[in-house]
N, C-alpha and C positions, 0 to 999 in steps of 0.2 A: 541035192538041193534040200532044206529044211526049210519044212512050214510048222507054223503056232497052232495048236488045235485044241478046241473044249478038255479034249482028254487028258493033258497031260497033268502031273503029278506035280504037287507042291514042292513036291523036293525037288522036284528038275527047275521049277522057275527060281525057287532058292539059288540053287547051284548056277544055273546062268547069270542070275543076277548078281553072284558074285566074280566069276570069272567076268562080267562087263567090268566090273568096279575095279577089277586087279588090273583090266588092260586100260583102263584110262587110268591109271594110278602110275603105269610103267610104260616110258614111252618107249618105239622099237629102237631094235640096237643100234644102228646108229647113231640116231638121235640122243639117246644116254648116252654114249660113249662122247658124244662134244658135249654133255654137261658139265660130264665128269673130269671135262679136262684141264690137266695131263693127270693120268692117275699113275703114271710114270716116268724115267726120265726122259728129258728132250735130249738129243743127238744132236749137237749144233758143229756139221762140217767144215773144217777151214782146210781149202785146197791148196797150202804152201804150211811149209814147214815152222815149229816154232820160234818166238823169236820177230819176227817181219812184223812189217808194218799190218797186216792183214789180220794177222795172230792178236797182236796186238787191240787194235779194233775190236774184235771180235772179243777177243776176254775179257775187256773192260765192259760191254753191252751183257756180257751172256752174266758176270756175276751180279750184276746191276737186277736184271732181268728176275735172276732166282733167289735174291736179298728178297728183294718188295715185293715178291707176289708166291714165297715160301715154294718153288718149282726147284725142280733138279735137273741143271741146265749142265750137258758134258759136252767139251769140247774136243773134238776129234779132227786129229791133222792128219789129214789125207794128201800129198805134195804129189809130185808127177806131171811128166805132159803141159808146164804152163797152166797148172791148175785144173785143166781138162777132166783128170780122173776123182777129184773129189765132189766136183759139181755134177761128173757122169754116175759116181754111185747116190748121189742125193735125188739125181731126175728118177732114178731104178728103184728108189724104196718107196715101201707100201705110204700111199697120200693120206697118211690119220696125224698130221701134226706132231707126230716124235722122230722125224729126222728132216732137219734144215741146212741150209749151207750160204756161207758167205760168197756171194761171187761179188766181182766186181767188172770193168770197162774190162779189161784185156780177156778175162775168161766168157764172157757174156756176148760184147761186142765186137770182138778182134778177132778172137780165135775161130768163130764159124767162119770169116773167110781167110786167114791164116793156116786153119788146119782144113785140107779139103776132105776130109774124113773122120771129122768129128763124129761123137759118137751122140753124143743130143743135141736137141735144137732147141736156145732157149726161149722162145716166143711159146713152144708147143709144149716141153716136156717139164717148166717150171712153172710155177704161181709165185708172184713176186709178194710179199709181204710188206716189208720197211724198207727203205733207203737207211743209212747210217751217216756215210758224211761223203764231204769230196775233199781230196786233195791236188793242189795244181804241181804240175814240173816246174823245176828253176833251172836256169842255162846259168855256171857261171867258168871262171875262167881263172889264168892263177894268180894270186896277189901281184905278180911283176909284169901281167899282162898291159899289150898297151890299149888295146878293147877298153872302153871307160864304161857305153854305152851298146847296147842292140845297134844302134843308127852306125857308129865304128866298124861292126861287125858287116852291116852291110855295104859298107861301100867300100870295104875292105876286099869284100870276096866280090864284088861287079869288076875290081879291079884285075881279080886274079879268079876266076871261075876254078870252082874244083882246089883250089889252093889249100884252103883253111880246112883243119879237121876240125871235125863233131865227133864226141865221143857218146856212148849211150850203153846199156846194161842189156842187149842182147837183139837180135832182129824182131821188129814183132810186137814188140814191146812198146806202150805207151809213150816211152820216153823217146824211142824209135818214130814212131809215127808223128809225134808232137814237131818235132825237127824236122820231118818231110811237109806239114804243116804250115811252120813258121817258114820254111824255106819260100815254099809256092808263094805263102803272103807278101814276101820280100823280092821274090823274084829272084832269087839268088841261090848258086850249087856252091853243096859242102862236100867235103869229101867225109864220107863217114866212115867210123870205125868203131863196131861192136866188140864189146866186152862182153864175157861171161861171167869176169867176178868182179867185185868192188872193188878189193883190194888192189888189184892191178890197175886197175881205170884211175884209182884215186892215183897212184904212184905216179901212172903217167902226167895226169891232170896237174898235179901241183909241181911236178918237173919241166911242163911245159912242151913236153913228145907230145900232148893234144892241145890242142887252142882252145876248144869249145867243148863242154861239157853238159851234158842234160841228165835229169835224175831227178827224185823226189826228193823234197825240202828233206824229209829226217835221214837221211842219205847222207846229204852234204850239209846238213845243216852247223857241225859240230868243228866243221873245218872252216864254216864259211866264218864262223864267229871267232873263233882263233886266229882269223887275219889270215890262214893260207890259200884261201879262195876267196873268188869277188865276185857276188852274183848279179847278174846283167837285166834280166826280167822273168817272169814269172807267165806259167802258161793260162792262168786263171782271167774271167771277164775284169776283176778285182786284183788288187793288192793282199798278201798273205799277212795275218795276225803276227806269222816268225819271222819276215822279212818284211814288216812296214816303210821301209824306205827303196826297197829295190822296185819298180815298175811294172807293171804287166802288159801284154804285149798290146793288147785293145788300147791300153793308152797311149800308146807308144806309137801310135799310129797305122796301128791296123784293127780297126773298130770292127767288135764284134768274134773277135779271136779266144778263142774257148776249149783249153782242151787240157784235159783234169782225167784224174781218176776216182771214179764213184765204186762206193762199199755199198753195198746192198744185205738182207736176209729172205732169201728164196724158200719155200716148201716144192716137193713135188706137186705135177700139175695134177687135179682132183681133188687137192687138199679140200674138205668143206668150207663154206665160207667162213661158216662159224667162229670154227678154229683160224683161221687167217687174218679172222678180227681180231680175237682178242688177243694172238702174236705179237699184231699191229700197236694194239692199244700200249701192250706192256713194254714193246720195244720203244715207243713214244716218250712213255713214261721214264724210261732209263736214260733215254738223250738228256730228257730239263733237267736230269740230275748233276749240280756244279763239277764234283769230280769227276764223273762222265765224260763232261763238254769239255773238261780243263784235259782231260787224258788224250783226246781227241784233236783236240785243236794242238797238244805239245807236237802232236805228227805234220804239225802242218795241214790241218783239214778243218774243213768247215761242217757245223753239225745240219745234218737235214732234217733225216723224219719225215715225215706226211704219210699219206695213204696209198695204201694199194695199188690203186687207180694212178695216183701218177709216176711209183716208179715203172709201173707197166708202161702207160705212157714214156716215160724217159727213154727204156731198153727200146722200143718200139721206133723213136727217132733214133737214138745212137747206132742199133742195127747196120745200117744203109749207110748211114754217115762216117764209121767207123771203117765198115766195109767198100768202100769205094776208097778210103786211103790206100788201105791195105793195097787194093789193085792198081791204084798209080804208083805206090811203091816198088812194087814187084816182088814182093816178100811175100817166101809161101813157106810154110814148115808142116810134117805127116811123118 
């Protein structure tokens, strides 16, 4: 314990009174280390390999990001497991804002009850940062199909239960659940049949060995415009910017049908808020940028943005919502 006493010496009050003036001059470490930040580069993980729609996303925001605010933003593809493992090494690194990750609906919302041994929990082991955009699924069918319409489709198969295939890009998968989705809302069973590669699914899809096809607009986008597919509707509450003439399902008469895939950028959980802010601010900042929004919406996506607080909110409804498909489906992968 130190006490002040008559005795002491001018030099020692000197000397204290300099060591006060240095500690409020320098605040403690951590606190400097969020001034200073990033006093190096940011790690920004994308959990699928280059190339994908994800990838994509991602490097358009992360060089946007370190144009305007002179940062050194690396992008790091981490693929495996459905995404699983690049979102599990970003919940595992140190929470000081130099390693983030792109997750989205399937790795975030799907996969905890998809994989029953996941290795993190995202409500626990991330900090949500930005939203980036949404993109909805399209169902289409082949140009010579006689499907004109979603409404064809249904009363196509009340006629013949189990008749008609759906085809989709693997179990599990958004495009997977979207179909079990649209199906409940219709009332109506398909017979489904996952793919593992595009290529194949396309070949069947325009040969007409599947009926029904589901997948993301920049997927099929390329073929739908070339005349060899015909898209039927769109899984979004909205009409798509790429497909303005095709329907969405809420219109279509089932109001209130919604089921899209959202991009996100997550920190580990502890990140300071500090750091989470100004993430926030700059990831915001890169969305209103034209090229940005115009790179983003070419995927067929909508740009978001906002704060913190509501993609926390978002992940926090999609969880439960997500997961209760998963288990009426029956689809489980470990």
């Amino acid at each position: 314990m130190h006490f002040s006493t008559p005795s002491r010496t001018l030099a020692a009050c000197a000397g204290a009174a300099l060591l006060g003036l240095m500690a409020a001059a320098m605040p403690a470490g951590p606190a400097f280390a969020q001034a200073d930040y990033p006093s190096k580069p940011i790690r920004l993980i994308v959990p699928f390999p280059p190339g994908g729609g994800t990838d994509m996303i991602a490097r358009a925001v992360a060089q946007k990001v370190a144009e305007q605010n002179k940062w050194n933003v690396v992008v790091d593809n981490r693929p495996g497991a459905g995404g699983n493992l690049g979102v599990d090494a970003a919940a595992k690194a140190a929470p000081d804002g130099y390693t983030l990750v792109v997750g989205q609906t399937s790795n975030l919302a799907i996969n905890p009850t998809l994989y029953p041994k996941l290795p993190y929990k995202p409500l626990k082991d991330l900090a949500p940062v930005a939203l980036l955009s949404s993109s909805p699924l399209v169902m289409v069918v082949p140009a010579n199909s006689p499907f004109k319409t979603f409404a064809d489709v249904v009363a196509a198969a009340k006629k013949q239960p189990d008749g008609i295939t759906l085809g989709y890009p693997g179990n599990g998968t958004v495009a997977h659940l979207a179909g079990e989705l649209a199906e409940n809302a219709a009332g109506i069973q398909l017979r489904h049949v996952p793919y593992k590669g595009a290529a194949q699914a396309m070949t069947d899809v325009m040969s007409g060995q599947v009926e029904l096809y589901m997948s993301s607009i920049p997927t099929l986008l390329g073929q739908v415009r070339n005349g060899k597919l015909k898209p039927l509707v769109v899984t979004s509450p909205k009409r798509s910017a790429q497909l303005p003439d095709t329907p969405s399902l809420a219109e279509s008469g089932y109001k209130g049908f919604d089921a899209v895939t959202w991009f996100g950028v997550l920190a580990p959980a502890g990140t300071p808020a500090p750091i989470v802010g100004k993430l926030n601010q700059a990831i915001n900042e890169a969305l209103k940028q034209p090229d940005v929004a115009e790179k983003l919406r070419s995927e067929g996506g909508e740009v978001l943005g906002g704060s913190p607080e509501q993609f926390s909110q978002l992940l926090k409804a999609e969880l439960p919502r997500w997961g209760e498909i998963v288990k009426r489906s029956g689809a489980s992968l470990d």
